[in-house]
C-alpha positions in Angstrom: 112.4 102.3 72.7 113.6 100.6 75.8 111.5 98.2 77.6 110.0 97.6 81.1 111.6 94.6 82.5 110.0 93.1 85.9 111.0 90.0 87.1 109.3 88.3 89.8 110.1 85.1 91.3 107.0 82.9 92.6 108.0 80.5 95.4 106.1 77.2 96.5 104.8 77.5 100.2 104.5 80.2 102.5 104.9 80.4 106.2 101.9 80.8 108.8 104.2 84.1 110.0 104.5 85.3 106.8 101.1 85.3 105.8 100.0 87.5 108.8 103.0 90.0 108.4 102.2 90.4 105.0 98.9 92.2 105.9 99.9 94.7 107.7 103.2 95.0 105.6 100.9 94.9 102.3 98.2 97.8 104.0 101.2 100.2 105.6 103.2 99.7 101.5 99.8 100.7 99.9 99.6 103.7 102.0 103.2 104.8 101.4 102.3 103.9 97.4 99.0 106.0 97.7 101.1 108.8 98.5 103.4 108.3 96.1 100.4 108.0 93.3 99.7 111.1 93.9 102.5 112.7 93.1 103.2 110.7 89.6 99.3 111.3 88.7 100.3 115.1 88.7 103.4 114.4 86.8 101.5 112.3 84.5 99.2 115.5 83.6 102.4 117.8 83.8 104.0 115.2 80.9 101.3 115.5 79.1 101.4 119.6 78.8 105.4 119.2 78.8 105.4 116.5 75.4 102.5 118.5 73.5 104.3 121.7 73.9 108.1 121.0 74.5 108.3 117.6 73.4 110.2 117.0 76.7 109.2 114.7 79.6 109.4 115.4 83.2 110.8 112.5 86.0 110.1 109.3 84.0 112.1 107.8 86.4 110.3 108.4 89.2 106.9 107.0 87.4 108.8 104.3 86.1 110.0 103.4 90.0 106.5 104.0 91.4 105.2 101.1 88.2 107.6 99.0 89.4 107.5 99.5 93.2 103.7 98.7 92.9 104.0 95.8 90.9 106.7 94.2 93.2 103.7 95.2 96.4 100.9 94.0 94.0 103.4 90.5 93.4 103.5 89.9 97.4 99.6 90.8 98.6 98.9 88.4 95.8 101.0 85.6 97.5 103.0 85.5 94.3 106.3 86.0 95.9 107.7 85.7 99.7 110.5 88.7 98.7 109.3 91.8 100.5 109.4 94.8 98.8 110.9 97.7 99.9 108.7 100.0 101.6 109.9 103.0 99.7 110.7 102.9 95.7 
């Protein structure tokens, strides 16, 4: 079985800038990730159908992207990390 590996890098200080841009950066990522949520939530219930009855799994890698896309947005709202995420996975 194969692993999820994120790394995240925390850094000492943050700007004054940074801080501000990282609100608006953080609400317009969350929006973009909301709509991306919904998407995997219906391939989450489509997976479930697909492995009870073919045994098969549909896009993992798109729901593994979207897990790690929000834990690199989650990593800089939280003033973790100063690396901006990309704004799509």
């Amino acid at each position: 079985m194969e692993s999820v590996k994120i790394e995240i890098t925390p850094s000492g200080r943050a700007s004054r800038a940074e801080v501000i841009v990282r609100i608006f950066y953080t609400i317009i990522a969350m929006i973009i990730l909301w709509i991306f949520g919904i998407a995997v939530a219906i391939l989450v219930i489509l997976n479930f159908f697909t492995c009870l009855i073919l045994a098969t799994r549909i896009a993992p890698e798109f729901i593994a992207s979207y897990i790690k896309q929000l834990s690199r947005v989650m990593a800089y709202a939280y003033f973790v990390t100063d690396e901006r995420p990309p704004l799509v996975p």
